[in-house]
N, C-alpha and C positions, 0 to 999 in steps of 0.2 A: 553356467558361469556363476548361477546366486552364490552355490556352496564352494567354490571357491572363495567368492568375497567374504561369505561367510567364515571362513577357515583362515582368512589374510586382519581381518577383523578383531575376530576373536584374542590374537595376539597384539595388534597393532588398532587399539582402538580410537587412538587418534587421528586414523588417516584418514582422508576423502576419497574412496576410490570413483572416476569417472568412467574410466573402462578397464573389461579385461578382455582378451585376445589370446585363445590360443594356439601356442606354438608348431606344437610336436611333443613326441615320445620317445622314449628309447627304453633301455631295458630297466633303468632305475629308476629316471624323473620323469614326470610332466612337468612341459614348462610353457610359461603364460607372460604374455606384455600384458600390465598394468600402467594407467594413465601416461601411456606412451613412452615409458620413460624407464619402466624397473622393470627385470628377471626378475621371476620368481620362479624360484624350479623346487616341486613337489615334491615328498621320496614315496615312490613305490611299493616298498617294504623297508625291513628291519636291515638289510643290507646296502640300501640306499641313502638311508639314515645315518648312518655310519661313516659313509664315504662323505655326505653334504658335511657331516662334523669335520671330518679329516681335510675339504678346504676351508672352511672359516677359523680353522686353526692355520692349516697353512700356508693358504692362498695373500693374506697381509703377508706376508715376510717375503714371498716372491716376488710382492707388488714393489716391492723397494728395488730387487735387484735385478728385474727382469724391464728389457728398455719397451718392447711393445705392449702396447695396452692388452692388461689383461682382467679377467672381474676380479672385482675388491667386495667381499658380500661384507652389506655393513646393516644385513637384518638377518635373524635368523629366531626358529622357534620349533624347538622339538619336543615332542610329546611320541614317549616309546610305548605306551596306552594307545594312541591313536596316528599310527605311524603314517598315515597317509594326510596325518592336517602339519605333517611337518614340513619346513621348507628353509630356504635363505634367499636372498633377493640382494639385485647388485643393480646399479646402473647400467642400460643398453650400450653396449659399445658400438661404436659409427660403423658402416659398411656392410657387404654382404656376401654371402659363402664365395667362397673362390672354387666357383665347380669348376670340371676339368675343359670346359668350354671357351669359359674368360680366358684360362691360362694359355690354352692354343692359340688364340684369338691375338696374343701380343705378339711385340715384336722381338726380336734376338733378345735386345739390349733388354727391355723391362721383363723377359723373362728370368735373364741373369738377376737382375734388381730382385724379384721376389725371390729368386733362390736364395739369393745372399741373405737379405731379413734371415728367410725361412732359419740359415743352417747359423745364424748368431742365435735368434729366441734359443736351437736346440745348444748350442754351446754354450751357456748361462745356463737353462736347465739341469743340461747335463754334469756342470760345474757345482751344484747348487748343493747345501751342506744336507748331504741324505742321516746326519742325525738327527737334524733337526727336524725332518720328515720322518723318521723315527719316531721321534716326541709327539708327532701328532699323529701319529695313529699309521701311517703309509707304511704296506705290507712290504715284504720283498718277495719276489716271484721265484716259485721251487720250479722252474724249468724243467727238471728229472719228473718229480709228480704229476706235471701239468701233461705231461706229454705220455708217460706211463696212462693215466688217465684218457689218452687220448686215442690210444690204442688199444686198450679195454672197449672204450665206447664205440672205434670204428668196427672191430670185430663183432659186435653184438647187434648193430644198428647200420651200418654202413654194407655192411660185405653180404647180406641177404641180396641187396641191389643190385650189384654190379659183378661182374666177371673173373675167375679166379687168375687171370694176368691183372689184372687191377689190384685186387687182393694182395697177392704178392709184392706189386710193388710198392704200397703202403705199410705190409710189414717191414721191407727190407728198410724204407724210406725212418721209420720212426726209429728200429731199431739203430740202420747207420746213426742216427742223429743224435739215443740215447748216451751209443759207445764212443762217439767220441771225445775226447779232450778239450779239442780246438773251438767246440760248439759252447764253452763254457769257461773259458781263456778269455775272460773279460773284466774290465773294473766296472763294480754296479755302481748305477747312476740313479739319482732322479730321474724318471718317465714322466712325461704325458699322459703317455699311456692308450691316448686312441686321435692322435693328429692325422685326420682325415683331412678332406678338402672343406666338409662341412662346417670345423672348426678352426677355419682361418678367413678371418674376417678380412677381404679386398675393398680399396676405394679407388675407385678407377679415376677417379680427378689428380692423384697424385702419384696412381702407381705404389701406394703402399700399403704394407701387409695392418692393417686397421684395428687387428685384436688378434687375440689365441684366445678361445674359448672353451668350454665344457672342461676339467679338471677334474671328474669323478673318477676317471681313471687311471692316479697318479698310482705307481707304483716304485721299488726302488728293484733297477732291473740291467739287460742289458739294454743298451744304447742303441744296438740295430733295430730293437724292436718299435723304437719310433719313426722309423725311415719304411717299416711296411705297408704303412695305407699310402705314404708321399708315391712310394712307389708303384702300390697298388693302384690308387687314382689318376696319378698322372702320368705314371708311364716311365722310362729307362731315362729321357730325355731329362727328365724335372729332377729327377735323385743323382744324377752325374752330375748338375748343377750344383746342386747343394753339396754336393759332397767337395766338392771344389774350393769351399769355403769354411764346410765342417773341419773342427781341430781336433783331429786323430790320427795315431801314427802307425795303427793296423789298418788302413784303410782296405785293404782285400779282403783283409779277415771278417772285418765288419760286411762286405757285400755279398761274403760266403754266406753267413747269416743269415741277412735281410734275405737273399735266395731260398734260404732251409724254414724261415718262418712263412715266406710266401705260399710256399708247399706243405705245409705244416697247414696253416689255417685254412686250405682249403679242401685238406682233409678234414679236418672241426668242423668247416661250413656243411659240407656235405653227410656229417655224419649228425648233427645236432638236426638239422632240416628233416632227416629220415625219422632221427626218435622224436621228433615233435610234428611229425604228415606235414611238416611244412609245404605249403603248396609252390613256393620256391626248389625245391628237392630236385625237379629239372634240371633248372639251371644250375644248381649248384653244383650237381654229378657232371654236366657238359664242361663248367669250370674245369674242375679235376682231372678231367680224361685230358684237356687242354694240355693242365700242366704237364701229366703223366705223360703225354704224346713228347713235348720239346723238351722235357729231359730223359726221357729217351734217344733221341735222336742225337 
């Protein structure tokens, strides 16, 4: 932790730090509590660097219009020379992940309550002026390439593994999904971009949803696409909630979607895992046949 303080220091040489604590990882930051009280999330690379700019540019302007707490980074410091002493740091927001446990764990009524939070944060979001997200740097997602690309990678990494009925049915699956219309019959939105369970901050003294966290993944995109971890994590139960409250007026179209992306990423999962030995690569392929099995059926 020195070169940490060291690296928090160097820019902020006013500060006292008493402790640092770290968090966790993910593919872009490391992130560390500091004197109990501040985010500080690292960039990993040149591509992580990028993203930390793109919310301190745009994470203020959410902050005003978006009702649940969300971070406000009110430090930041980049050095594209030494990409990994860069960082932004926010105030900790109260609460704690809302794994799929807690949410079991309520009753009818306080599950509808979280969904309803859940599906206003994503209706403000979703509402949110994507020029302005423009201006600061937030890509918008080539769907056609991302998934062209993804089919490339499963054939070359993926299909050594598994069975040529598997095979098949991830061609037929990308291809259905390149050819149609209807997969792309959407108004692009502000995203999230990766609203797990992990970044939805619960406080069980009140039953509410306590923060939205992590923002490195804001993209401007389609709108089903933030409804596939809700559904992935919690299951059928928790996304028919929210949607009950979500304002949309293709709502099928949209769960066609969230369905093709469900199937979609765990082609990706299982084919990234293969070109990286990830030692996951089990479960990922048992995932897939999963899917493969019930939409078959």
């Amino acid at each position: 932790m020195s070169q940490v303080k060291k690296n928090i220091l160097k820019c902020l040489p006013g500060w006292t730090i008493q402790s640092v604590v770290f968090l966790g990882e993910g593919d872009f930051c490391a992130a560390y509590l500091v004197n109990d009280k501040w985010i500080f999330r690292f960039a990993k690379h040149l591509a992580a660097l990028e993203s930390l700019r793109r919310e301190v540019c745009l994470l203020p302007k959410l902050f005003a219009q978006i009702t649940l707490p969300i971070p406000l980074p009110e430090v930041n410091c980049f050095d594209e020379r030494n990409v990994k002493t860069s960082f932004i740091a926010y105030r900790i927001l109260p609460g704690r992940a809302l794994v799929p446990g807690i949410y079991d764990s309520l009753s009818d009524e306080n599950k509808t309550s979280i969904a309803e939070q859940t599906a206003y944060f994503l209706n403000q979001m979703h509402s949110a002026n994507t020029a302005a997200a423009e201006n600061c740097g937030v890509p918008q997602n080539d769907y056609v390439g991302q998934y062209s690309y993804l089919q490339n990678q499963a054939r070359k990494f993926l299909f050594p593994v598994i069975n040529q009925t598997e095979r098949d049915f991830i061609e037929r699956t990308v291809e259905k999904y390149l050819k149609s219309a209807d997969n792309f019959n959407f108004r692009p939105a502000l995203l999230h971009g990766d609203l797990s369970h992990d970044h939805l901050l619960y406080d069980k003294t009140t039953n509410f949803i306590s923060g939205v966290i992590d923002f490195g993944d804001m993209m401007i995109g389609d709108p089903a696409w933030d409804f596939l971890w809700l559904y992935e994590d919690f299951g059928a139960d928790f996304f028919r909630r929210v949607l009950r409250f979500y304002q949309t007026t293709e709502e099928s179209d949209l769960v066609k979607r969230v369905d093709n992306y469900s199937l979609l990423q765990a082609i990706e999962w299982a084919a990234d895992c293969s070109e990286k030995n990830d030692a996951r690569l089990g479960q990922a392929v048992a995932k897939l046949r999963s899917k493969i099995k019930k939409n078959e059926n």
